[in-house]
CHARMM-style PDB file with segment names, atoms N, HN, CA, C and O in Angstrom:
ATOM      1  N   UNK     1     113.928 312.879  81.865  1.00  0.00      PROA
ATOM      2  CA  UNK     1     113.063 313.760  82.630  1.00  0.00      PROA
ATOM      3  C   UNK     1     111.972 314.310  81.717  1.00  0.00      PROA
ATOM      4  O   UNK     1     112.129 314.782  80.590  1.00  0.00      PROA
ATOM      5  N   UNK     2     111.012 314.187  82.300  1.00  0.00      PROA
ATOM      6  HN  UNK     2     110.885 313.804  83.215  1.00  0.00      PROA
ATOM      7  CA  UNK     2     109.334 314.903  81.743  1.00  0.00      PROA
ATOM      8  C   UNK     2     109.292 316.074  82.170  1.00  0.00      PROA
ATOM      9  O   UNK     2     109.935 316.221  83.209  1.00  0.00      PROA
ATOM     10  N   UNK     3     108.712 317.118  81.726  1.00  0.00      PROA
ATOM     11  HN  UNK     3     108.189 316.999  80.882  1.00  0.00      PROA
ATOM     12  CA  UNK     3     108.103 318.474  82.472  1.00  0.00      PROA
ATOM     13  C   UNK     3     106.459 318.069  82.364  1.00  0.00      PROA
ATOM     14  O   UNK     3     105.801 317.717  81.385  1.00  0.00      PROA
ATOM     15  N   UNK     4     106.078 318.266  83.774  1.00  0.00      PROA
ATOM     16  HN  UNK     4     106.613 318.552  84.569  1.00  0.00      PROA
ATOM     17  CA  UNK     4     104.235 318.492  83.725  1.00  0.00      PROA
ATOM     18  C   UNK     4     103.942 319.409  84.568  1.00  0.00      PROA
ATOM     19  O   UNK     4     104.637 319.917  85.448  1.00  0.00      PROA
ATOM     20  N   UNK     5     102.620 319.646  84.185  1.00  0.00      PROA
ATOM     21  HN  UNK     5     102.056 319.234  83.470  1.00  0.00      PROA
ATOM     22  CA  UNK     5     102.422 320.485  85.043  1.00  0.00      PROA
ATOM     23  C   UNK     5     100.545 319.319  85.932  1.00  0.00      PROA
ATOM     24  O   UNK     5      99.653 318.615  85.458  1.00  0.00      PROA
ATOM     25  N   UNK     6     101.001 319.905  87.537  1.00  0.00      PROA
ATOM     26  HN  UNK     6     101.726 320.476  87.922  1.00  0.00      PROA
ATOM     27  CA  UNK     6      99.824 319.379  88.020  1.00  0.00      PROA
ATOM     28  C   UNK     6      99.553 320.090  88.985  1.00  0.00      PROA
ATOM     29  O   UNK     6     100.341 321.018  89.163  1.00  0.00      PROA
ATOM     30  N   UNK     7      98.385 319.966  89.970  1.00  0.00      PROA
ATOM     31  HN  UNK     7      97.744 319.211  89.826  1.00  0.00      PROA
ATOM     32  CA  UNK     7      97.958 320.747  91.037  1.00  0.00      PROA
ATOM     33  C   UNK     7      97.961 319.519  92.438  1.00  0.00      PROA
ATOM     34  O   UNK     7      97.476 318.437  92.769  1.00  0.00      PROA
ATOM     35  N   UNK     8      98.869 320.590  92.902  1.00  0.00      PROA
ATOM     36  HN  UNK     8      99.262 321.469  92.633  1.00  0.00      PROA
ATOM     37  CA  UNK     8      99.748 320.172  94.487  1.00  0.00      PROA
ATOM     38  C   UNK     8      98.967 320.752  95.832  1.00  0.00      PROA
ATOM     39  O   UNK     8      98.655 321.941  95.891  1.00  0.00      PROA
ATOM     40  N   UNK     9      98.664 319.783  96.954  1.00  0.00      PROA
ATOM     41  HN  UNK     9      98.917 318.817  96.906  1.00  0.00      PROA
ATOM     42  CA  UNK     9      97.995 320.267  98.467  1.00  0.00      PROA
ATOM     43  C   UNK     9      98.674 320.917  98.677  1.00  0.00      PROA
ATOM     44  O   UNK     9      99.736 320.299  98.600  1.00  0.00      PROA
ATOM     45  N   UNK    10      98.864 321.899  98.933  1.00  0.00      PROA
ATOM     46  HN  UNK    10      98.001 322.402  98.996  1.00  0.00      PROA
ATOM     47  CA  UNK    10      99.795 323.419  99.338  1.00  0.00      PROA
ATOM     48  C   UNK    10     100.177 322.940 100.374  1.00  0.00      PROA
ATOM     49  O   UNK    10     101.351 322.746 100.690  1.00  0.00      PROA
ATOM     50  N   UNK    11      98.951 322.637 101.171  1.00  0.00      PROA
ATOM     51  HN  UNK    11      97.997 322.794 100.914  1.00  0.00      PROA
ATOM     52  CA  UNK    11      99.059 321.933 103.062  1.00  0.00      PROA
ATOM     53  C   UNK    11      99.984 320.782 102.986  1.00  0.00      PROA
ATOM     54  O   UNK    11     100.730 320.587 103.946  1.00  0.00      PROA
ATOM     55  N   UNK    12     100.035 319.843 101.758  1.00  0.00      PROA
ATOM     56  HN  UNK    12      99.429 320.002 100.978  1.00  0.00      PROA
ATOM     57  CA  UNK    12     100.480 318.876 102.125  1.00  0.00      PROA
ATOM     58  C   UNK    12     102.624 319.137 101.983  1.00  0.00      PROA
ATOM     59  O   UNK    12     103.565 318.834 102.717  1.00  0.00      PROA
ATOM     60  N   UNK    13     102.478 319.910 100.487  1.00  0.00      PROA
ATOM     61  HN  UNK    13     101.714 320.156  99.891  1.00  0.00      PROA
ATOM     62  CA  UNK    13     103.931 320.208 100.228  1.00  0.00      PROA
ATOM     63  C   UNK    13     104.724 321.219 101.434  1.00  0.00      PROA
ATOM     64  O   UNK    13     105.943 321.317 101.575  1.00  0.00      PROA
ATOM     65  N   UNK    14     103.478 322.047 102.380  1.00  0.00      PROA
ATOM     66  HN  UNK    14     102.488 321.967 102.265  1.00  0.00      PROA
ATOM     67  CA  UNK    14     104.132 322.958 103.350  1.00  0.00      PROA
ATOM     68  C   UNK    14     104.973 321.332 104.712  1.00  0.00      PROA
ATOM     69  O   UNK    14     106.139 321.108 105.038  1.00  0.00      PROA
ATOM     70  N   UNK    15     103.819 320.704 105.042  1.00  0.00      PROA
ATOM     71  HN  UNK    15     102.872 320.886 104.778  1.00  0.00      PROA
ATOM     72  CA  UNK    15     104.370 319.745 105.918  1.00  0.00      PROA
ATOM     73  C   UNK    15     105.565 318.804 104.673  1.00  0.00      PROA
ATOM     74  O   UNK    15     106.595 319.285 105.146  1.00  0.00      PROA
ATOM     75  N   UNK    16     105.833 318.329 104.077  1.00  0.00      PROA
ATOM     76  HN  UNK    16     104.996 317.939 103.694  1.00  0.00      PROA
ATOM     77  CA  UNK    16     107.056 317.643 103.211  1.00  0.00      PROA
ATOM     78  C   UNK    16     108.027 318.311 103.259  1.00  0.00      PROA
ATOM     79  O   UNK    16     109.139 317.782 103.255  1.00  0.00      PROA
ATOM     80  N   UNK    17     107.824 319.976 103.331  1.00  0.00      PROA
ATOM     81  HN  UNK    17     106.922 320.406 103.334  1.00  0.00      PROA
ATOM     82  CA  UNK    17     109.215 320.501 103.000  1.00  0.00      PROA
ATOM     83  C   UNK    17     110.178 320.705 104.725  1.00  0.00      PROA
ATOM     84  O   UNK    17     111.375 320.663 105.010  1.00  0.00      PROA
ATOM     85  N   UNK    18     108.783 320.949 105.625  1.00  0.00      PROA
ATOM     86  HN  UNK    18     107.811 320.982 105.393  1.00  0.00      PROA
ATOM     87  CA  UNK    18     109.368 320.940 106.718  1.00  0.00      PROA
ATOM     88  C   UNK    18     109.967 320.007 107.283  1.00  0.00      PROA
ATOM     89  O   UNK    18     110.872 320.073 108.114  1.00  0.00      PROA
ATOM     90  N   UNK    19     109.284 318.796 106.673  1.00  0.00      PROA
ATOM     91  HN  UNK    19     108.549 318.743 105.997  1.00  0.00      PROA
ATOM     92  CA  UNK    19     110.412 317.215 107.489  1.00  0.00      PROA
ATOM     93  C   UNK    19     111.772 316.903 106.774  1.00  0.00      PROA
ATOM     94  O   UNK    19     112.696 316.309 107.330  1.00  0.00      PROA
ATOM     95  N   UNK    20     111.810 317.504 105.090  1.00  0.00      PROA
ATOM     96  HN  UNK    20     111.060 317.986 104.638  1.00  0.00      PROA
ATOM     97  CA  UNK    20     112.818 317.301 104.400  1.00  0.00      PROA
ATOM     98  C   UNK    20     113.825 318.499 104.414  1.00  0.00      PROA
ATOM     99  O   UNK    20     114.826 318.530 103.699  1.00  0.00      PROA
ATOM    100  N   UNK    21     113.525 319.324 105.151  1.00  0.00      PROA
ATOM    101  HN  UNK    21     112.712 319.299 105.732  1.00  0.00      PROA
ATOM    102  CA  UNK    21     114.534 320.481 105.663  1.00  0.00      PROA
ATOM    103  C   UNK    21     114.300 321.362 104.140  1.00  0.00      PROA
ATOM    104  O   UNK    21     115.420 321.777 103.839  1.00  0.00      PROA
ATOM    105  N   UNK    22     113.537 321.693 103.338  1.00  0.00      PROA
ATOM    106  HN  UNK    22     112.628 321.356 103.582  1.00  0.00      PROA
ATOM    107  CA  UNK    22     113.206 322.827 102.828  1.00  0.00      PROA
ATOM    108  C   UNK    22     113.526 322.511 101.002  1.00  0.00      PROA
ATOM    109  O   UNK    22     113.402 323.378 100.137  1.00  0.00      PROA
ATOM    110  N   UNK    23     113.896 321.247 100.780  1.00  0.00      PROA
ATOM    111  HN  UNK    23     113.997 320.543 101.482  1.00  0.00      PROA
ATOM    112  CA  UNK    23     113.676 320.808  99.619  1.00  0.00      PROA
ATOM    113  C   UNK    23     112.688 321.209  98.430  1.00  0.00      PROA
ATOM    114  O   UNK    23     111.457 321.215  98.447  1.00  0.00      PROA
ATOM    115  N   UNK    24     113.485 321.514  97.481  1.00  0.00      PROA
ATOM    116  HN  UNK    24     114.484 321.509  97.466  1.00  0.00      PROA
ATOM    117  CA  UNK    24     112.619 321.885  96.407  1.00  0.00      PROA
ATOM    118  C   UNK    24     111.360 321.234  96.661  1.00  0.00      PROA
ATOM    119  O   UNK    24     111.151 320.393  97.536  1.00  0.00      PROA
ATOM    120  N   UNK    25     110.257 321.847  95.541  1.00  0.00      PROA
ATOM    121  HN  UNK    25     110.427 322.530  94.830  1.00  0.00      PROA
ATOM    122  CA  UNK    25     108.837 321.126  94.963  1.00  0.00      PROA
ATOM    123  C   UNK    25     109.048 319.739  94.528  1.00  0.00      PROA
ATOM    124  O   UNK    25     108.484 318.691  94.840  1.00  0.00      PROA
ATOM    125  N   UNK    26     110.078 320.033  93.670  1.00  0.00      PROA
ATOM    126  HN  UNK    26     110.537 320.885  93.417  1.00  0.00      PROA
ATOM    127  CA  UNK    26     110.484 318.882  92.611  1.00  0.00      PROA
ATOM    128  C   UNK    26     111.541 317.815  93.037  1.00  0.00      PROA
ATOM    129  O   UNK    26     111.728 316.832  92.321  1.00  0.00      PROA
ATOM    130  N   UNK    27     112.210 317.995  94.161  1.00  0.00      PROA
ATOM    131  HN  UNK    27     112.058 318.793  94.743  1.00  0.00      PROA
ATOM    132  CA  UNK    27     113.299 316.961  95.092  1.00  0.00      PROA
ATOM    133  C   UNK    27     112.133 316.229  96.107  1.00  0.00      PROA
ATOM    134  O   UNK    27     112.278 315.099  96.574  1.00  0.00      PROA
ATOM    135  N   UNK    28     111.113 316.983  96.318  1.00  0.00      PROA
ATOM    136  HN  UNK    28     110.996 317.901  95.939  1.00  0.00      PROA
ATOM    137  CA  UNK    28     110.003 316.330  97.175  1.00  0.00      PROA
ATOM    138  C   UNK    28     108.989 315.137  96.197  1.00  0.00      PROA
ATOM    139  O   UNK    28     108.370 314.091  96.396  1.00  0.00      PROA
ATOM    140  N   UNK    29     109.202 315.780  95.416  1.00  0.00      PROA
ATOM    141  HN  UNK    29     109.705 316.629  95.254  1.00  0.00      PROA
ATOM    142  CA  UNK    29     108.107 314.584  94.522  1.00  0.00      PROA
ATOM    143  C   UNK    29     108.943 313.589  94.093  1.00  0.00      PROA
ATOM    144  O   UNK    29     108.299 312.591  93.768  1.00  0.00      PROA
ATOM    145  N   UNK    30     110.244 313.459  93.952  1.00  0.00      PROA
ATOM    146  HN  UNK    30     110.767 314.270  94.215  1.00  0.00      PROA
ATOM    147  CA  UNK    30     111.337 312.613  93.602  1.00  0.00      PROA
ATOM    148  C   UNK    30     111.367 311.935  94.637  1.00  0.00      PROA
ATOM    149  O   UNK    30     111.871 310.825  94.469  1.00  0.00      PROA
ATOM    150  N   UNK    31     110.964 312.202  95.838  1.00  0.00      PROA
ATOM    151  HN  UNK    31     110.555 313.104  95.974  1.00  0.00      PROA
ATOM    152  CA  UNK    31     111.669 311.702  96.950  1.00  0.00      PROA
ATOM    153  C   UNK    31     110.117 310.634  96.743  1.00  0.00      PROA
ATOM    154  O   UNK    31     110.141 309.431  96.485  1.00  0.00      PROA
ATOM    155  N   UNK    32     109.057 311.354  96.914  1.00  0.00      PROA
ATOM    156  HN  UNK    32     109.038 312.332  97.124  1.00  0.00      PROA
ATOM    157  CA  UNK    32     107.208 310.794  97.069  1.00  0.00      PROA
ATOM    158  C   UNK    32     107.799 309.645  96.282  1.00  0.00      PROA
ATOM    159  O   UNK    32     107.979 308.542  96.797  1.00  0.00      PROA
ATOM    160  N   UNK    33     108.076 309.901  95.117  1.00  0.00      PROA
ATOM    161  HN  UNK    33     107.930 310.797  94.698  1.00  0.00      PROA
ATOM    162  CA  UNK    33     107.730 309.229  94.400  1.00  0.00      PROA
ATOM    163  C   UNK    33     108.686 307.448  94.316  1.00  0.00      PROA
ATOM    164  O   UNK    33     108.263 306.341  93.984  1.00  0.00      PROA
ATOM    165  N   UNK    34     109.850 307.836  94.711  1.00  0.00      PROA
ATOM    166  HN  UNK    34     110.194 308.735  94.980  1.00  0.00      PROA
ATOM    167  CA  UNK    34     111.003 306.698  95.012  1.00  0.00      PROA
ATOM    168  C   UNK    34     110.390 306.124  96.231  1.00  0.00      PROA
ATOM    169  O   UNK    34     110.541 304.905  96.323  1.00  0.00      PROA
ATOM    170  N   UNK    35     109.817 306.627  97.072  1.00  0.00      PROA
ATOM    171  HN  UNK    35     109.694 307.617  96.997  1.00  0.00      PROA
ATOM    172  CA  UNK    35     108.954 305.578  98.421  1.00  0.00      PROA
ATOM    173  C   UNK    35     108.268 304.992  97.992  1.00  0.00      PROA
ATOM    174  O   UNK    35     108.409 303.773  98.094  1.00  0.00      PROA
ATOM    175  N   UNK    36     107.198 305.513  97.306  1.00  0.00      PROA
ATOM    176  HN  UNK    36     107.083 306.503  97.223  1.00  0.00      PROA
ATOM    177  CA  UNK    36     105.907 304.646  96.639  1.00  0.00      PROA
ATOM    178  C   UNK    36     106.420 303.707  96.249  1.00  0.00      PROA
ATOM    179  O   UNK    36     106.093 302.651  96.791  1.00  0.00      PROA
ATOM    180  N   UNK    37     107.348 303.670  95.249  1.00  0.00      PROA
ATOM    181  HN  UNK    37     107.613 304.528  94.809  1.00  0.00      PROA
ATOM    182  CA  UNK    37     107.776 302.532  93.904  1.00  0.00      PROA
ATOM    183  C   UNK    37     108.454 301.221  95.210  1.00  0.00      PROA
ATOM    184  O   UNK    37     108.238 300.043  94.925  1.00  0.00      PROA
ATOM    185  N   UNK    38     109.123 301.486  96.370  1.00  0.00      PROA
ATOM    186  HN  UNK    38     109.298 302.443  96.602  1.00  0.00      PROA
ATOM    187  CA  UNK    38     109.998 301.263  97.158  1.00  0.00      PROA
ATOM    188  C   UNK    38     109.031 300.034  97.887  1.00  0.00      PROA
ATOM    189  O   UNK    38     109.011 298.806  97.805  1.00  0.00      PROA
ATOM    190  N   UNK    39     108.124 301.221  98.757  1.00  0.00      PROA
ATOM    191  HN  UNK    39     108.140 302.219  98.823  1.00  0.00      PROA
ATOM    192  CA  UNK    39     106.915 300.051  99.523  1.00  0.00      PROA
ATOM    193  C   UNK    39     106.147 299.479  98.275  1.00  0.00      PROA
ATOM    194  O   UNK    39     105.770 298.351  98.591  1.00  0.00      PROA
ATOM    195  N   UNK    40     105.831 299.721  97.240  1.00  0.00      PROA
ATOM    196  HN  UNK    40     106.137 300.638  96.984  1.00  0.00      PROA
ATOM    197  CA  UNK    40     104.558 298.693  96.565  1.00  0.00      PROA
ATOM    198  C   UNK    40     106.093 297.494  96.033  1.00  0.00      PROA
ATOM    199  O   UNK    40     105.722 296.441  95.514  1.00  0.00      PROA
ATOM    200  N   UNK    41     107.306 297.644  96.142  1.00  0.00      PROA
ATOM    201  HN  UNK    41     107.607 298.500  96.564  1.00  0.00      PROA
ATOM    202  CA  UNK    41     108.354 296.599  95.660  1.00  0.00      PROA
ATOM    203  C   UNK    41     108.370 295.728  96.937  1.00  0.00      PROA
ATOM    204  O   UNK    41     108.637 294.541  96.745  1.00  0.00      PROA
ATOM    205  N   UNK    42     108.075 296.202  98.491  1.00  0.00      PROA
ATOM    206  HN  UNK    42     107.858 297.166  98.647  1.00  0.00      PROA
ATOM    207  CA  UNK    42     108.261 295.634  98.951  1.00  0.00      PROA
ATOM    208  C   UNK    42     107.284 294.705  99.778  1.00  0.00      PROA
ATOM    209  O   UNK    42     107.684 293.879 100.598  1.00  0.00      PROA
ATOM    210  N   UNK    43     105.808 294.960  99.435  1.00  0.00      PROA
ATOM    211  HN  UNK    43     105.482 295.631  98.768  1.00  0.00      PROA
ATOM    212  CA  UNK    43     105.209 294.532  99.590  1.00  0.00      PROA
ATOM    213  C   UNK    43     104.415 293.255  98.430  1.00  0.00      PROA
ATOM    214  O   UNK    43     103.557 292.414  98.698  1.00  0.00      PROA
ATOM    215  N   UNK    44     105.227 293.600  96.898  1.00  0.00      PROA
ATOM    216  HN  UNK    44     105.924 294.283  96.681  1.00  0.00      PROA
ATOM    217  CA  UNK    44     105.513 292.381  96.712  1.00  0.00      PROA
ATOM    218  C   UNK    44     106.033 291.067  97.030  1.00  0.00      PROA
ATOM    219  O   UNK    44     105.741 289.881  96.882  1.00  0.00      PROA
ATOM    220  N   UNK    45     106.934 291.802  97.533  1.00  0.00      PROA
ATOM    221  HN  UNK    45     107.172 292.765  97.654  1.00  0.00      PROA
ATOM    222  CA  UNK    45     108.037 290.620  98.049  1.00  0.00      PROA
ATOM    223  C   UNK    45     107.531 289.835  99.468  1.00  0.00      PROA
ATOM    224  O   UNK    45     107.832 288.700  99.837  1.00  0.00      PROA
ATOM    225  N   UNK    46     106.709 290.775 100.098  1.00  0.00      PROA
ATOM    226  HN  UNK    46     106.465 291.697  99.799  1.00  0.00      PROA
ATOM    227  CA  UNK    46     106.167 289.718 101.587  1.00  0.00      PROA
ATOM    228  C   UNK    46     105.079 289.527 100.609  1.00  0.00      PROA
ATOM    229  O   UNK    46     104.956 288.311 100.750  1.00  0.00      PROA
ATOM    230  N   UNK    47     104.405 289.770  99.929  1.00  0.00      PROA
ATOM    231  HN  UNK    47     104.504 290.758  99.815  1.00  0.00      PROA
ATOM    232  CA  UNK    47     103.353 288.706  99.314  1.00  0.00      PROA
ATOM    233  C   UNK    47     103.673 287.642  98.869  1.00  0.00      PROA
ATOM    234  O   UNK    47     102.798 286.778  98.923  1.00  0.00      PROA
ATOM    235  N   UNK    48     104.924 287.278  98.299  1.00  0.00      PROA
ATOM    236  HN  UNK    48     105.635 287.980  98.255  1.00  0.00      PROA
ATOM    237  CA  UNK    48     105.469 285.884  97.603  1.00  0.00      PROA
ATOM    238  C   UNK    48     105.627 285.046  98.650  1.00  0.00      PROA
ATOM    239  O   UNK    48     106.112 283.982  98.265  1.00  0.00      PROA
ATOM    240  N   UNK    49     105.442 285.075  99.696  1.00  0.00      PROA
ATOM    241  HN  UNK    49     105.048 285.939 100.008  1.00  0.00      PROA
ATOM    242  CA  UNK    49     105.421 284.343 101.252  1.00  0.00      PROA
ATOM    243  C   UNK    49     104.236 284.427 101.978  1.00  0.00      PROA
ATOM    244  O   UNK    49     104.015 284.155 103.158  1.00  0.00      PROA
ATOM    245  N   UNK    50     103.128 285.062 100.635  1.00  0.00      PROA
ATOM    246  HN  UNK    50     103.308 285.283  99.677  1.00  0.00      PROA
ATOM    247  CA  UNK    50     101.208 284.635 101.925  1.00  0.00      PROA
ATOM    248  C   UNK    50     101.561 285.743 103.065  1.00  0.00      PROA
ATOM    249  O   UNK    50     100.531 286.278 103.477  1.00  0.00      PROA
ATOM    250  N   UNK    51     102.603 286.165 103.604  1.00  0.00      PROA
ATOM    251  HN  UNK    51     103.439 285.730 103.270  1.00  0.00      PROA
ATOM    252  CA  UNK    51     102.278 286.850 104.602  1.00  0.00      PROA
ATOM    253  C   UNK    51     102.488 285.799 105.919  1.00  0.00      PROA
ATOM    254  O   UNK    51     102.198 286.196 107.047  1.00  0.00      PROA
ATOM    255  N   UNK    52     102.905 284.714 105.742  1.00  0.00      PROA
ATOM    256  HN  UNK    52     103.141 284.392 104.825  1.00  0.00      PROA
ATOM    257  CA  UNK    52     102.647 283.200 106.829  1.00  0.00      PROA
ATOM    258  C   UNK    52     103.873 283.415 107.257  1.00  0.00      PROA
ATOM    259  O   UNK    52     104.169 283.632 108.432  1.00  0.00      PROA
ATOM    260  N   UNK    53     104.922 283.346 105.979  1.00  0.00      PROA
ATOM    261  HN  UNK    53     104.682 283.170 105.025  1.00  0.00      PROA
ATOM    262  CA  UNK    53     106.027 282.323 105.483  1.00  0.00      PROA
ATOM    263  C   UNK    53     107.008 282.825 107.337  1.00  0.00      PROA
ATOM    264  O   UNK    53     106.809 284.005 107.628  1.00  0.00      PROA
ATOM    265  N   UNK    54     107.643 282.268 108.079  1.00  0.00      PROA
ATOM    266  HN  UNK    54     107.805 281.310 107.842  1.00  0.00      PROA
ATOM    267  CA  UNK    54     108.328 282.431 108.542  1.00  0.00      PROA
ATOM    268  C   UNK    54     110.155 282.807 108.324  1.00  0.00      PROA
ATOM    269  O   UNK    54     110.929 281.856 108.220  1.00  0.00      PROA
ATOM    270  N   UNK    55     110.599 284.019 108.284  1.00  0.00      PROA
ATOM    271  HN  UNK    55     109.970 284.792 108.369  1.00  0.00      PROA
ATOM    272  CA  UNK    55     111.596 284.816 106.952  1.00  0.00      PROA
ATOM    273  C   UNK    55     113.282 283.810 107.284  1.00  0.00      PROA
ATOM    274  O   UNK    55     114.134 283.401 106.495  1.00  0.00      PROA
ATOM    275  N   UNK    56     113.165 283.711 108.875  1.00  0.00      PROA
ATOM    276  HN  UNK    56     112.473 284.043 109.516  1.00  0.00      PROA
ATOM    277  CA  UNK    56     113.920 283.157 109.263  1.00  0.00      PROA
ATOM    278  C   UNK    56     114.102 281.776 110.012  1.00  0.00      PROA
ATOM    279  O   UNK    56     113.691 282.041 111.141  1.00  0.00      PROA
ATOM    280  N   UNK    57     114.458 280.557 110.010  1.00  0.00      PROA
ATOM    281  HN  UNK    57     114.792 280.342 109.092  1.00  0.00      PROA
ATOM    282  CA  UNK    57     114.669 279.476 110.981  1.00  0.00      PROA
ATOM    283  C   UNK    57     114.893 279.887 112.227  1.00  0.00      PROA
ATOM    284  O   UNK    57     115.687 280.822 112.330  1.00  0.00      PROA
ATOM    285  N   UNK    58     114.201 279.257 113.670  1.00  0.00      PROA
ATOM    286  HN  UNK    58     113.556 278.498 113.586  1.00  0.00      PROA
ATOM    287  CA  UNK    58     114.334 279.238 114.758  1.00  0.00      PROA
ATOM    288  C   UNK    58     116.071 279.043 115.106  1.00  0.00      PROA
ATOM    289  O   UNK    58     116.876 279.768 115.690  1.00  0.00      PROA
ATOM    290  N   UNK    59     116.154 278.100 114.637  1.00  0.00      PROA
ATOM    291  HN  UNK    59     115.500 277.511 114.162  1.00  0.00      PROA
ATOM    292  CA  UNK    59     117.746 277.619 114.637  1.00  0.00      PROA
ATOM    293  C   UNK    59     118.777 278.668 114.147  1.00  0.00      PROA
ATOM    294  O   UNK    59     119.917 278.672 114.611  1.00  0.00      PROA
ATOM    295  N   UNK    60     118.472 279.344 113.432  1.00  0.00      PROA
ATOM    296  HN  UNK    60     117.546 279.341 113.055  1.00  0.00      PROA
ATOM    297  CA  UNK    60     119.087 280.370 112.294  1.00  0.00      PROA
ATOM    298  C   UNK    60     120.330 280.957 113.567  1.00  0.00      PROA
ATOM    299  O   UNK    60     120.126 281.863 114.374  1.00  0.00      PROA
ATOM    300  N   UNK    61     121.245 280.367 113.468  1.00  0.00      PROA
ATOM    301  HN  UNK    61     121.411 279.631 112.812  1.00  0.00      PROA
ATOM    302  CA  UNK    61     122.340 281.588 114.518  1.00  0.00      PROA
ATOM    303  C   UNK    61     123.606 282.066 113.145  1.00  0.00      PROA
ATOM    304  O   UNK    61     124.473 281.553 112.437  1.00  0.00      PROA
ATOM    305  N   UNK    62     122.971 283.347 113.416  1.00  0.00      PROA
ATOM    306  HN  UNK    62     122.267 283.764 113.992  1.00  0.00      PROA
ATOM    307  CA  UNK    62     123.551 284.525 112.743  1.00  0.00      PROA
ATOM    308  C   UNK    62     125.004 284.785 113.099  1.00  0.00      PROA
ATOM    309  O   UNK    62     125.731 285.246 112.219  1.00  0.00      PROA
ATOM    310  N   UNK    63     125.574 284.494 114.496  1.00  0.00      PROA
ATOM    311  HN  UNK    63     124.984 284.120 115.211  1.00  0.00      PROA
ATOM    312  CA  UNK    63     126.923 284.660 114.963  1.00  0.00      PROA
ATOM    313  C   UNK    63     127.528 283.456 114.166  1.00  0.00      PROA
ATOM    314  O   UNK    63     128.484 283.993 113.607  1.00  0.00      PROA
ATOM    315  N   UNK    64     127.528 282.314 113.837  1.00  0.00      PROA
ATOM    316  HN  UNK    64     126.750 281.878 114.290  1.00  0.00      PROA
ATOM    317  CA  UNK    64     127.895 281.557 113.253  1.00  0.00      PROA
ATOM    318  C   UNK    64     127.634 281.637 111.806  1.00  0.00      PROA
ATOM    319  O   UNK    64     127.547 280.535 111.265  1.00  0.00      PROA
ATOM    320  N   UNK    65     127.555 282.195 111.393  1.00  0.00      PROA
ATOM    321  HN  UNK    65     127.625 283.090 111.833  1.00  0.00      PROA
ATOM    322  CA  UNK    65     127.474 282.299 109.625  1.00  0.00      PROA
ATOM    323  C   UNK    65     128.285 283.736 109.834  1.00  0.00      PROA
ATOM    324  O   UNK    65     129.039 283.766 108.861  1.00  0.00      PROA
ATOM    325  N   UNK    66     128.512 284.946 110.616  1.00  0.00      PROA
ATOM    326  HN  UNK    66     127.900 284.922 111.406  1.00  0.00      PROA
ATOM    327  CA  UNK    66     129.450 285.472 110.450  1.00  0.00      PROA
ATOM    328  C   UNK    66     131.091 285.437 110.871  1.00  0.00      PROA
ATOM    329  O   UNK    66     131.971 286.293 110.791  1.00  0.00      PROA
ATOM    330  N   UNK    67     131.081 283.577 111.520  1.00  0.00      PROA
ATOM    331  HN  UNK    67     130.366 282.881 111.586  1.00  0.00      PROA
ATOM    332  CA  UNK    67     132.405 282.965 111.579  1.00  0.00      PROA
ATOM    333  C   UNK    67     132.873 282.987 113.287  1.00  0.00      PROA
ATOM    334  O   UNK    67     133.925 282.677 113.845  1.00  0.00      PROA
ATOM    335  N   UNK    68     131.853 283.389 113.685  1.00  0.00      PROA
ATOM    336  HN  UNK    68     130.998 283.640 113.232  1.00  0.00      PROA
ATOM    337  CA  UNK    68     131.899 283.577 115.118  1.00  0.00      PROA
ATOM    338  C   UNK    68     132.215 284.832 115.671  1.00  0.00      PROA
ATOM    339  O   UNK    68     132.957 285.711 115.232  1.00  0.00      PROA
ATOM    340  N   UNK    69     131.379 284.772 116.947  1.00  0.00      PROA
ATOM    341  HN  UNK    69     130.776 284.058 117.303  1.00  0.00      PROA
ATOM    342  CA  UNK    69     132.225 286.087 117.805  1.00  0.00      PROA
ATOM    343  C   UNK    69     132.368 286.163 119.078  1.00  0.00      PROA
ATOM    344  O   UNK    69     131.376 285.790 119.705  1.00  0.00      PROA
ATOM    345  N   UNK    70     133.426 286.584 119.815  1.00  0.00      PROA
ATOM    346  HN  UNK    70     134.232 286.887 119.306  1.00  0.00      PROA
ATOM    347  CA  UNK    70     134.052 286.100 120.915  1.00  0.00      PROA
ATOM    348  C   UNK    70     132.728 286.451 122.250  1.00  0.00      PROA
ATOM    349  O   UNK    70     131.983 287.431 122.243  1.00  0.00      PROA
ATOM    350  N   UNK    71     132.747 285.439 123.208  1.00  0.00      PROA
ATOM    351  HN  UNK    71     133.352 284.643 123.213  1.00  0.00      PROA
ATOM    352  CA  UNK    71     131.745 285.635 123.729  1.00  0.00      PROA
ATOM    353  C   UNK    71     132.511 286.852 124.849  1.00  0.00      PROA
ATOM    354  O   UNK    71     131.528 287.334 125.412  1.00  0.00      PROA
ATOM    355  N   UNK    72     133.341 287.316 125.226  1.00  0.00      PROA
ATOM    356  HN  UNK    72     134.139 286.924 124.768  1.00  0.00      PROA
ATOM    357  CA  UNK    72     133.985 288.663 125.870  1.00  0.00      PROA
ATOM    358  C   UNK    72     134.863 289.173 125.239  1.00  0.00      PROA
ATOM    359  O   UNK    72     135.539 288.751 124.301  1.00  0.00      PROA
ATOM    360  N   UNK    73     134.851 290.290 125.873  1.00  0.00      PROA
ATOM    361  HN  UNK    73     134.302 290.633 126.635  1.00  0.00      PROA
ATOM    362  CA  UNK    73     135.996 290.803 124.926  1.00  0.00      PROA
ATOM    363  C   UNK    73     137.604 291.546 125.440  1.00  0.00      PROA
ATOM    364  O   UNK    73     138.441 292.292 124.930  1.00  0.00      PROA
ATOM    365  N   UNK    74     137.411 290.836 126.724  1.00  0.00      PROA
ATOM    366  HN  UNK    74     136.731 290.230 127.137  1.00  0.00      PROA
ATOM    367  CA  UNK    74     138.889 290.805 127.511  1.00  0.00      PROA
ATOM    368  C   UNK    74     140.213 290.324 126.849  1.00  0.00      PROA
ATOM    369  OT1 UNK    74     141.262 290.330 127.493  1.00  0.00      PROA
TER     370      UNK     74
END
């Protein structure tokens, strides 16, 4: 952990604390800051696919790769 000091939107930390139920200054910027790192990771990752790539096969049945599942359940 670093200590800094910086200058914060008052407006912006009043709306953060209200959606995060009243979280510190410093649990809010932890939080800012783990999203950022989160979406720019994950928007790497749809870039390695152009943005085209189709993620899944048409064919792709998901009930069968989890071994099946009963079509009722009588």
């Amino acid at each position: 952990m670093i200590k800094t000091t910086i200058d914060l939107d008052e407006d912006m930390i009043k709306r953060a604390r209200s959606i995060f139920s009243g979280k510190t200054k410093k649990e809010i910027i932890s939080i800012a800051l783990s999203e950022l790192v989160e979406r720019y990771e994950q928007k790497d990752l749809y870039d390695l696919f152009d943005g085209d790539e189709q993620f899944i096969s048409d064919d792709y049945d998901y009930k069968a790769m989890r071994g099946g599942v009963p079509n009722d359940f009588s």
